[in-house]
VEXTI-809336 format. One record per residue (C-alpha): residue number from 0; residue in one letter; chain; z, x, y. Coordinates in steps of 0.2 Angstrom, whole numbers, plus 5000, padded with zeros to 4 digits. Example, Ala and Ser with C-alpha at 12.3 -4.5 7.8 and 13.67 -1.06 7.14 Angstrom:
2
rec nr: 0, rest: a, kette: A, c3: 5039, c1: 5062, c2: 4978
rec nr: 1, rest: s, kette: A, c3: 5036, c1: 5068, c2: 4995
//
This chain:
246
rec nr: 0, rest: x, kette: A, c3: 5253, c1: 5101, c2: 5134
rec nr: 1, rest: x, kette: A, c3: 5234, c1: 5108, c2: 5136
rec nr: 2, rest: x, kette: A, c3: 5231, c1: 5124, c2: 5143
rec nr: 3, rest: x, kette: A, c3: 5215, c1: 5124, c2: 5152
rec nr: 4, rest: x, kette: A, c3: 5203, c1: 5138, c2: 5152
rec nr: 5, rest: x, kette: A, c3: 5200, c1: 5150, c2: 5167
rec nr: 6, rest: x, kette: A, c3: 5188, c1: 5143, c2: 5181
rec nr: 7, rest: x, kette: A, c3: 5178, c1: 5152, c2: 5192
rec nr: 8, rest: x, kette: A, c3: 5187, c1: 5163, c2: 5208
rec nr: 9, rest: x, kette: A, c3: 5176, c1: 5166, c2: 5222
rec nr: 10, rest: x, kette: A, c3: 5174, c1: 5183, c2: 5229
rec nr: 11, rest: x, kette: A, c3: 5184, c1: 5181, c2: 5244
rec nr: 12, rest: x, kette: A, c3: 5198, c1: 5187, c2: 5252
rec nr: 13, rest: x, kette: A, c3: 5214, c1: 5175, c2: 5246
rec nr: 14, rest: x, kette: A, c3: 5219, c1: 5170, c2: 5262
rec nr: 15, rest: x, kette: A, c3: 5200, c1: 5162, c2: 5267
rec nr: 16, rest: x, kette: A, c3: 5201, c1: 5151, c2: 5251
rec nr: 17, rest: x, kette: A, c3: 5207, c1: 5131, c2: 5248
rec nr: 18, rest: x, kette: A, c3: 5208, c1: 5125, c2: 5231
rec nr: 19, rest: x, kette: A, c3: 5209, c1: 5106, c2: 5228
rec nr: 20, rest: x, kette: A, c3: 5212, c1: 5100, c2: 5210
rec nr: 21, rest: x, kette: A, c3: 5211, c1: 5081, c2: 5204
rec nr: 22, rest: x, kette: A, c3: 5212, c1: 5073, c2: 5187
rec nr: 23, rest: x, kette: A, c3: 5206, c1: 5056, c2: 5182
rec nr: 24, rest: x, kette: A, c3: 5200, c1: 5047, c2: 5167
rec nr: 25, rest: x, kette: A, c3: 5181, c1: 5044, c2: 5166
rec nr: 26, rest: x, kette: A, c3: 5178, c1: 5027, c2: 5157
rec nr: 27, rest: x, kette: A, c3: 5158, c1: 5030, c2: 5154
rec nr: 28, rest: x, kette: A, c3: 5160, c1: 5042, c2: 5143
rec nr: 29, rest: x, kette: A, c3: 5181, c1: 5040, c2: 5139
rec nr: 30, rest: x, kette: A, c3: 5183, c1: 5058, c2: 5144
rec nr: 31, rest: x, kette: A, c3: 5198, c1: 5068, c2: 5154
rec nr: 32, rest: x, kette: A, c3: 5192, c1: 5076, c2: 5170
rec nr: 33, rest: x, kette: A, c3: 5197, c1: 5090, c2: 5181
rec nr: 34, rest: x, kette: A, c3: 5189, c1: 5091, c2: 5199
rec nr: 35, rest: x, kette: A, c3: 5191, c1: 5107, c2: 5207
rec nr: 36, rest: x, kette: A, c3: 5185, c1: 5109, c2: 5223
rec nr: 37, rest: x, kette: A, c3: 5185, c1: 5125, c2: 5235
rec nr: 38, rest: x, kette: A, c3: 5182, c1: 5128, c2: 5252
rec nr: 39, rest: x, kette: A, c3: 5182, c1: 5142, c2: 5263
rec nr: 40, rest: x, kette: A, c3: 5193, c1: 5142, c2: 5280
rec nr: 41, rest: x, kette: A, c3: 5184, c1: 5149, c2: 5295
rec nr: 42, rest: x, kette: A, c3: 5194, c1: 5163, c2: 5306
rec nr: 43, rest: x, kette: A, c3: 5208, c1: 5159, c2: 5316
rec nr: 44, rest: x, kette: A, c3: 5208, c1: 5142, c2: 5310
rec nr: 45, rest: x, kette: A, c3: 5211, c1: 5129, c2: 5294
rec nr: 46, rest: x, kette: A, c3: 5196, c1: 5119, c2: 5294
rec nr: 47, rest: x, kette: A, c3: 5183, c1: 5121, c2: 5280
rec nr: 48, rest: x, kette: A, c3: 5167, c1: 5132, c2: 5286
rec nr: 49, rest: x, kette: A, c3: 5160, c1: 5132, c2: 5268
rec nr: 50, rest: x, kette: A, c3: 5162, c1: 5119, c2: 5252
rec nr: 51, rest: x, kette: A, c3: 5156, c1: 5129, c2: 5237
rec nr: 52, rest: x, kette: A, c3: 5151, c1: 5125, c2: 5219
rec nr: 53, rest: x, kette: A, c3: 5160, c1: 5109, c2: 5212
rec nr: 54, rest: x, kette: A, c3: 5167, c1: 5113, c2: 5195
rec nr: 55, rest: x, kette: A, c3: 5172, c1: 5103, c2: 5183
rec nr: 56, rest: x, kette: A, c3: 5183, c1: 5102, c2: 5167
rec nr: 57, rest: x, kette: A, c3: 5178, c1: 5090, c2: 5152
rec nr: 58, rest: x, kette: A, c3: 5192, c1: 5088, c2: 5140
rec nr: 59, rest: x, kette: A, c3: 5180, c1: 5082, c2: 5128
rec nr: 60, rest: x, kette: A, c3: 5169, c1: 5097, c2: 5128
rec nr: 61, rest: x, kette: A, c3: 5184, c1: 5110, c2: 5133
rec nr: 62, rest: x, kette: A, c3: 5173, c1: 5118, c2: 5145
rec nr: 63, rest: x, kette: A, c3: 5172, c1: 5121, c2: 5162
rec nr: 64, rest: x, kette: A, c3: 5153, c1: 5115, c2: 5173
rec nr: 65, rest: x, kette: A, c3: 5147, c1: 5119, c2: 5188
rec nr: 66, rest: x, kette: A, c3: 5137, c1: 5102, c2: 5197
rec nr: 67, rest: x, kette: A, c3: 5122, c1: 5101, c2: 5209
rec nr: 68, rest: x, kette: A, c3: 5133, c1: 5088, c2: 5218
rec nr: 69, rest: x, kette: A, c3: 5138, c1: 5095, c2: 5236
rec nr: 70, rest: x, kette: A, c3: 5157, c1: 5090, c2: 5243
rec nr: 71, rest: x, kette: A, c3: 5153, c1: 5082, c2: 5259
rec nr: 72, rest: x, kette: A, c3: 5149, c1: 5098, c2: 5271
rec nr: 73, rest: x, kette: A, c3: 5156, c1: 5087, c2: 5288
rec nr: 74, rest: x, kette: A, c3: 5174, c1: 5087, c2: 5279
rec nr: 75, rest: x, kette: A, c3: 5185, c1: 5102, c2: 5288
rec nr: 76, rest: x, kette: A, c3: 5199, c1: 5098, c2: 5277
rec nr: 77, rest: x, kette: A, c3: 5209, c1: 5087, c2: 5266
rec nr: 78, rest: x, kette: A, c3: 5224, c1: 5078, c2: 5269
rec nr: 79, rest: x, kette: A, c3: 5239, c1: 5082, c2: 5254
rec nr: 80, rest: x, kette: A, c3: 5223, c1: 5087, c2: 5244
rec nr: 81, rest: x, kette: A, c3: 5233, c1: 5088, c2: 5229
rec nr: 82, rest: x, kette: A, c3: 5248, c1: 5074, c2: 5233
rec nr: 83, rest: x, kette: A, c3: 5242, c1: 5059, c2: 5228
rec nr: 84, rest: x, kette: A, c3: 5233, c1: 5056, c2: 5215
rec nr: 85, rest: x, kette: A, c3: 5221, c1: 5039, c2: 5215
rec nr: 86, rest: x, kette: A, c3: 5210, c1: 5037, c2: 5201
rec nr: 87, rest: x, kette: A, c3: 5212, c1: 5017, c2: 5197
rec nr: 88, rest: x, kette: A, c3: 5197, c1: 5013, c2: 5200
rec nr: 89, rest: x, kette: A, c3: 5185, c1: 5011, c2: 5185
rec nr: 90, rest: x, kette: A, c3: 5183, c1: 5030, c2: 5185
rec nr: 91, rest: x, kette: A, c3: 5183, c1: 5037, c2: 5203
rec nr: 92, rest: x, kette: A, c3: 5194, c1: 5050, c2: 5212
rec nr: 93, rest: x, kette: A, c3: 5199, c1: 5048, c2: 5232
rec nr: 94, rest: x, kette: A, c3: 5205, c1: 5062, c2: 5247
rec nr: 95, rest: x, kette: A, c3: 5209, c1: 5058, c2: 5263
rec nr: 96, rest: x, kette: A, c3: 5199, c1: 5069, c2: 5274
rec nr: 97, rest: x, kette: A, c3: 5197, c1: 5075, c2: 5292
rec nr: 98, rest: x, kette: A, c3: 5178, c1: 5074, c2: 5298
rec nr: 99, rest: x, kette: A, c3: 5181, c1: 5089, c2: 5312
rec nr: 100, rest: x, kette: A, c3: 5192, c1: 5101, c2: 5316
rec nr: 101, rest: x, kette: A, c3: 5202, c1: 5088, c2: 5330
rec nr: 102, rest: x, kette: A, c3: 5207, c1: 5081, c2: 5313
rec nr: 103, rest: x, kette: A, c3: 5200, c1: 5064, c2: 5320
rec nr: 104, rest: x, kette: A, c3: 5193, c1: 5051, c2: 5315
rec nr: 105, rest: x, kette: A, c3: 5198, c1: 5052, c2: 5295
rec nr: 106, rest: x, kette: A, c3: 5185, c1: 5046, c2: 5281
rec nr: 107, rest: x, kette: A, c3: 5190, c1: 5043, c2: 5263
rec nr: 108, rest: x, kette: A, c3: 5180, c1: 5053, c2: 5252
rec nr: 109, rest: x, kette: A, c3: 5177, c1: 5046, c2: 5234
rec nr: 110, rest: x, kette: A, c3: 5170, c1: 5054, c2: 5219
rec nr: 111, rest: x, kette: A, c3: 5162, c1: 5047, c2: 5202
rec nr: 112, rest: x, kette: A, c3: 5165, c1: 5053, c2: 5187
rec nr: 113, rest: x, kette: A, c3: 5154, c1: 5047, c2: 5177
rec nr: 114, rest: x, kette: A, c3: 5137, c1: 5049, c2: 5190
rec nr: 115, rest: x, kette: A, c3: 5145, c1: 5065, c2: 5197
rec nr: 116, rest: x, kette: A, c3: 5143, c1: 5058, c2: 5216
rec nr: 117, rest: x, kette: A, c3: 5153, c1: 5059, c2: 5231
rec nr: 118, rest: x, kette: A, c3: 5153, c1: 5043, c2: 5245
rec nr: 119, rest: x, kette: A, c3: 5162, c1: 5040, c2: 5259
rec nr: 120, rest: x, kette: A, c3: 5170, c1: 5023, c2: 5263
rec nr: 121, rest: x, kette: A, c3: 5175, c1: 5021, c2: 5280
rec nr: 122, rest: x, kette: A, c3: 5192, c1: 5018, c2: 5287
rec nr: 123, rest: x, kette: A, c3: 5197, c1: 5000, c2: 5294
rec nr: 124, rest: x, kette: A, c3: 5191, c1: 5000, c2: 5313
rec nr: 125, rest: x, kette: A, c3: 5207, c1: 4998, c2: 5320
rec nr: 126, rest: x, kette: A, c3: 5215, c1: 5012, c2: 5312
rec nr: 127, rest: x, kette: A, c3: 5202, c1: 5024, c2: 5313
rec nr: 128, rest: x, kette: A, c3: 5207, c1: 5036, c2: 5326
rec nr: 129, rest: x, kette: A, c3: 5227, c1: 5031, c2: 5327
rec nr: 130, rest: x, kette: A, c3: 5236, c1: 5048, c2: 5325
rec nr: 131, rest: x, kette: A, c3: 5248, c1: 5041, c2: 5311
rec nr: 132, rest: x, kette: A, c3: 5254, c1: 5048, c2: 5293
rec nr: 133, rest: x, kette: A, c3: 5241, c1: 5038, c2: 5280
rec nr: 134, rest: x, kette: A, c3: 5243, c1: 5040, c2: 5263
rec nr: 135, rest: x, kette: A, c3: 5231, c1: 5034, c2: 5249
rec nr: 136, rest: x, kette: A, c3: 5236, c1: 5021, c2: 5235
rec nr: 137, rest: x, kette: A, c3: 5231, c1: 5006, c2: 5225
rec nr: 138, rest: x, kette: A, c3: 5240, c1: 4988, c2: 5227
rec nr: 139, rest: x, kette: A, c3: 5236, c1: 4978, c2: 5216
rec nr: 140, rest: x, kette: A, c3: 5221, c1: 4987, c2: 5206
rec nr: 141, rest: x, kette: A, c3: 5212, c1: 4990, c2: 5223
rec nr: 142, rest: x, kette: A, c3: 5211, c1: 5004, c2: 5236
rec nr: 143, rest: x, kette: A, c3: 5225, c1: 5003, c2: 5250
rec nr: 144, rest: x, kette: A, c3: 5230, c1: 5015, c2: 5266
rec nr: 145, rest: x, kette: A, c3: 5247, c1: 5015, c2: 5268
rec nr: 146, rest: x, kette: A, c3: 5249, c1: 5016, c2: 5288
rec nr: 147, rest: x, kette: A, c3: 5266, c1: 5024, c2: 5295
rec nr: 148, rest: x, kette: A, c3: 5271, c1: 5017, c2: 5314
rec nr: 149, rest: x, kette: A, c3: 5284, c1: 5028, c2: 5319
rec nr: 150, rest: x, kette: A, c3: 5302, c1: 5020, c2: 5318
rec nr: 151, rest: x, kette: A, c3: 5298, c1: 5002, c2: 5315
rec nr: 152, rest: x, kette: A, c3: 5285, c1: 4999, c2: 5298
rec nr: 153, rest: x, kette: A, c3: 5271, c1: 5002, c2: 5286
rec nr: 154, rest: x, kette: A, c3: 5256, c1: 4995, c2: 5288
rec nr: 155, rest: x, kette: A, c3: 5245, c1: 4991, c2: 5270
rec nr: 156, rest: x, kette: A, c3: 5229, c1: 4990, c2: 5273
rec nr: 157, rest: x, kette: A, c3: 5218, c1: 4984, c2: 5256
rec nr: 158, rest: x, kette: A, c3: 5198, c1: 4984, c2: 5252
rec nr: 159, rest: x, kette: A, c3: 5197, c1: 4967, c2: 5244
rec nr: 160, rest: x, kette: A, c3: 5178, c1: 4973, c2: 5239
rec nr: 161, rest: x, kette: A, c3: 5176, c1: 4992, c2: 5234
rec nr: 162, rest: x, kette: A, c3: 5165, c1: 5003, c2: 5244
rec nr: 163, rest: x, kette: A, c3: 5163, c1: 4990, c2: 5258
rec nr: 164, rest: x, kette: A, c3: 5170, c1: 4993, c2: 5274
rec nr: 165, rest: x, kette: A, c3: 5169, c1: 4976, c2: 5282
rec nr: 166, rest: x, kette: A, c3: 5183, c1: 4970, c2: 5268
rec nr: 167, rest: x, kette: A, c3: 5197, c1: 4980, c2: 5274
rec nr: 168, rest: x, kette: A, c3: 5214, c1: 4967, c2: 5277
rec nr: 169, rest: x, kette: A, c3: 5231, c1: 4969, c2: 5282
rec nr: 170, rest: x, kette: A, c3: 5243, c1: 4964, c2: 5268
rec nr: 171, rest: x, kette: A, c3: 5258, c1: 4969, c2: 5272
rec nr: 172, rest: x, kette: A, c3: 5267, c1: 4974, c2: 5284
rec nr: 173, rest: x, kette: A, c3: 5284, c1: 4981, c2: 5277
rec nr: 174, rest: x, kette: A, c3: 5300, c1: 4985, c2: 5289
rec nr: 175, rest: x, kette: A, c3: 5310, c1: 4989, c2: 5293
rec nr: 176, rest: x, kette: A, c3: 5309, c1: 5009, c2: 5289
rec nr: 177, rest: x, kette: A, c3: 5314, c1: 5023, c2: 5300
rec nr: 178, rest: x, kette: A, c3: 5313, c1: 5042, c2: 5302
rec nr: 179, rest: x, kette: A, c3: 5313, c1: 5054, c2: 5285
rec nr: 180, rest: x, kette: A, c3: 5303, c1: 5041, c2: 5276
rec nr: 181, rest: x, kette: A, c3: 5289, c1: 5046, c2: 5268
rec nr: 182, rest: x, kette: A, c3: 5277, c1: 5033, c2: 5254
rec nr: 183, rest: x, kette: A, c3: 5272, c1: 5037, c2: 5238
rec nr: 184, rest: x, kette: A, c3: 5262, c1: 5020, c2: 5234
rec nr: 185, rest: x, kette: A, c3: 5264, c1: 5004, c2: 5223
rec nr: 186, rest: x, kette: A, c3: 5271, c1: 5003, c2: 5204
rec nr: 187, rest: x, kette: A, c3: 5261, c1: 4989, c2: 5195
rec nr: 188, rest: x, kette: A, c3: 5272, c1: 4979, c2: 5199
rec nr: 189, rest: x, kette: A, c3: 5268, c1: 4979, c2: 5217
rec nr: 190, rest: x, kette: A, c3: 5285, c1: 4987, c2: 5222
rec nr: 191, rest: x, kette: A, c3: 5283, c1: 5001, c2: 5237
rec nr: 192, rest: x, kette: A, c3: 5290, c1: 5017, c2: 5232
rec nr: 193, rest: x, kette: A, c3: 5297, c1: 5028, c2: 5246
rec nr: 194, rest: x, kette: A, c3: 5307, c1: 5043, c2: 5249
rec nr: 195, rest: x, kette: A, c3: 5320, c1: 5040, c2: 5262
rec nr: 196, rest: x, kette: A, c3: 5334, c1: 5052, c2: 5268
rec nr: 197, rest: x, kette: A, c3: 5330, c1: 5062, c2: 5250
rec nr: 198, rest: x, kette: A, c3: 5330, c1: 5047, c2: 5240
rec nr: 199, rest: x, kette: A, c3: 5318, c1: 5039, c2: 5230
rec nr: 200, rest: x, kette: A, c3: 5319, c1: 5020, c2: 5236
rec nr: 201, rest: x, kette: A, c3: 5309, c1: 5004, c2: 5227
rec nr: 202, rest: x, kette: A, c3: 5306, c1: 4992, c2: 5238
rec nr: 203, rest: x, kette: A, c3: 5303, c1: 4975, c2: 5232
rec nr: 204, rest: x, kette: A, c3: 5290, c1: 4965, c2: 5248
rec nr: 205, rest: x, kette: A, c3: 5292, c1: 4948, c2: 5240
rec nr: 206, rest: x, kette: A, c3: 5310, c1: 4948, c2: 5238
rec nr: 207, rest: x, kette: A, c3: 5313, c1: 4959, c2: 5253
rec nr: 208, rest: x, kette: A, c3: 5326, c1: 4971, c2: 5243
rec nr: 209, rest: x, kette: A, c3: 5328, c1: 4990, c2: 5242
rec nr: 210, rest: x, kette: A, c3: 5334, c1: 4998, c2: 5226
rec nr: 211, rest: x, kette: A, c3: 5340, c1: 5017, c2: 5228
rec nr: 212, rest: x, kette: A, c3: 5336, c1: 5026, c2: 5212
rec nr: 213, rest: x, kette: A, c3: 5354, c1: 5037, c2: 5216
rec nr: 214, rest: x, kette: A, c3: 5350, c1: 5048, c2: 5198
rec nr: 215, rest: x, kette: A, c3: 5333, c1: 5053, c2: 5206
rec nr: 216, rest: x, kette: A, c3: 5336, c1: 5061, c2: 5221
rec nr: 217, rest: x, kette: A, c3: 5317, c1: 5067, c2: 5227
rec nr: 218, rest: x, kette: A, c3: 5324, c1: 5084, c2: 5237
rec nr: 219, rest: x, kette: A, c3: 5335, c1: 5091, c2: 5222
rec nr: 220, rest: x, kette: A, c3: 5318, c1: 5090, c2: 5212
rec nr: 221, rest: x, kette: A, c3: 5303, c1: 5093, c2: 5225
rec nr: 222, rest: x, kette: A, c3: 5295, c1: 5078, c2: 5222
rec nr: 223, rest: x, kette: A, c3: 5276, c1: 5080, c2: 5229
rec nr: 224, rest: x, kette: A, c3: 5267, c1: 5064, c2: 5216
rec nr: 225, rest: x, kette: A, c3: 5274, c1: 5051, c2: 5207
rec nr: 226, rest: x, kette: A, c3: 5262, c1: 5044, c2: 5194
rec nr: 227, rest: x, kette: A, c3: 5269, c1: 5030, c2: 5183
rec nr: 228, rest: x, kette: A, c3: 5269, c1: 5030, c2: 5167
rec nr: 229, rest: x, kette: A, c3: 5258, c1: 5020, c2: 5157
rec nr: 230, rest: x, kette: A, c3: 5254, c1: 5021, c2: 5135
rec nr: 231, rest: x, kette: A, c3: 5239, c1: 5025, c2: 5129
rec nr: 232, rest: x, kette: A, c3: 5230, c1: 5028, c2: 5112
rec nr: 233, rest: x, kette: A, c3: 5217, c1: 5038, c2: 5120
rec nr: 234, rest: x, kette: A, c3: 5216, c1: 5057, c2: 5115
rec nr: 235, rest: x, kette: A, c3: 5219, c1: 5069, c2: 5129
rec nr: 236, rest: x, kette: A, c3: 5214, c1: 5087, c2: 5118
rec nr: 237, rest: x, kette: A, c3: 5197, c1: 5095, c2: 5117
rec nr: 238, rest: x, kette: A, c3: 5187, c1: 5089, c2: 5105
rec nr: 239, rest: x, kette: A, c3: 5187, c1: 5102, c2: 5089
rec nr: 240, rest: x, kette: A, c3: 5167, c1: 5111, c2: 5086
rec nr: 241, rest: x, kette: A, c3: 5164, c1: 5110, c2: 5067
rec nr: 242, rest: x, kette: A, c3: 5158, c1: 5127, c2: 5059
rec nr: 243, rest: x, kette: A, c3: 5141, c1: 5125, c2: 5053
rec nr: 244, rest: x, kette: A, c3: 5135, c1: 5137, c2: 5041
rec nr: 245, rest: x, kette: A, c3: 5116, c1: 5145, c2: 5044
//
């Protein structure tokens, strides 16, 4: 386990202040990263007046940075900022965000680790202002929303090409799932992974099977993320400065 240092705390009353942490793998420079972002809440309400600093942790150097880099200041909040956790492709992290304080439409915001730079990719068209729970997740080693219609199905939506808009396709639509559902995403295998009724379930599309994981009961644990495991050979401690004598 790695303890990381202390990071900067705004000056602001407690109750004003959103924290967001993400942690992804940056293959430029084959360095662990923490993003921290932080945003001010306007009175009487939830949205994001203010995005400050972004900061950001480098396993490899053991230190926190501040960045130049701006979060998107049209963003009033996240959606499960700190819930779902994408970072499968080729160094970026994702949030699902709200581009006013309606909370409609939604934009995906994405971050590079190795540049530093936030985009935006847009939403497929015919989702984009449906009032519907939409998770984050990668099928298949691409993006996908996972689109909940209430009492019948999910819809998978997957970008075929990153960052462009225009190659957004339905995959899947899997059914049939009811109420007290709620998706976690894909395993590498491709099987859908919900919670249902306080159950972890693995759905297999292909086969169209369910398998209850009965020993792993997601209420009785409090189960926010599920990340699969996956071995590695790659460090994950700071790297240890050498004394030199003057």
């Amino acid at each position: 386990m790695l303890t990381l240092p202390p990071y900067c705390t705004p000056s602001h009353d407690c109750d004003s202040i959103k924290i967001h942490f993400r942690f992804g793998f940056d293959p430029k420079t084959d360095d662990y990263k923490v993003v921290k972002l932080t945003g001010l809440i306007g009175p009487r309400t939830y949205a994001i007046r203010w995005w400050l600093q972004i900061e950001i942790y480098s396993m490899r150097k053991g230190s926190w940075e501040l960045i130049t880099e701006r979060f998107p200041s049209h963003i009033t909040n996240l959606i499960d900022g700190d819930s779902v956790c994408v970072d499968g492709h080729d160094g970026h992290l994702h949030w699902l965000g709200y581009v006013n304080e309606e909370e409609d439409p939604k934009t995906i915001v994405a971050f590079d680790l190795g540049s530093e730079i936030f985009r935006e990719i847009l939403f497929p068209n015919s989702i984009l202002h449906q009032n519907r729970v939409n998770v984050l997740g990668v099928l298949s080693e691409k993006l996908c929303v996972m689109l909940y219609i209430e009492d019948v199905a999910y819809e998978v939506w997957v970008m075929d090409e990153y960052e462009v808009a225009e190659s957004w396709v339905k995959r899947h639509v899997l059914s049939p799932f009811f109420d007290d559902t709620w998706p976690y995403g894909f395993t590498s295998h491709n099987e859908f992974l919900i919670e249902d009724n306080g159950y972890l379930v693995l759905y297999d599309s292909s086969a169209n099977k369910q398998c209850i994981l009965e020993d792993h009961c997601a209420e009785e644990y409090g189960v926010e993320k599920i990340v699969e495991y996956v071995d590695s050979f790659v460090w994950v401690a700071p790297a240890k400065h050498e004394m030199v004598d003057g």
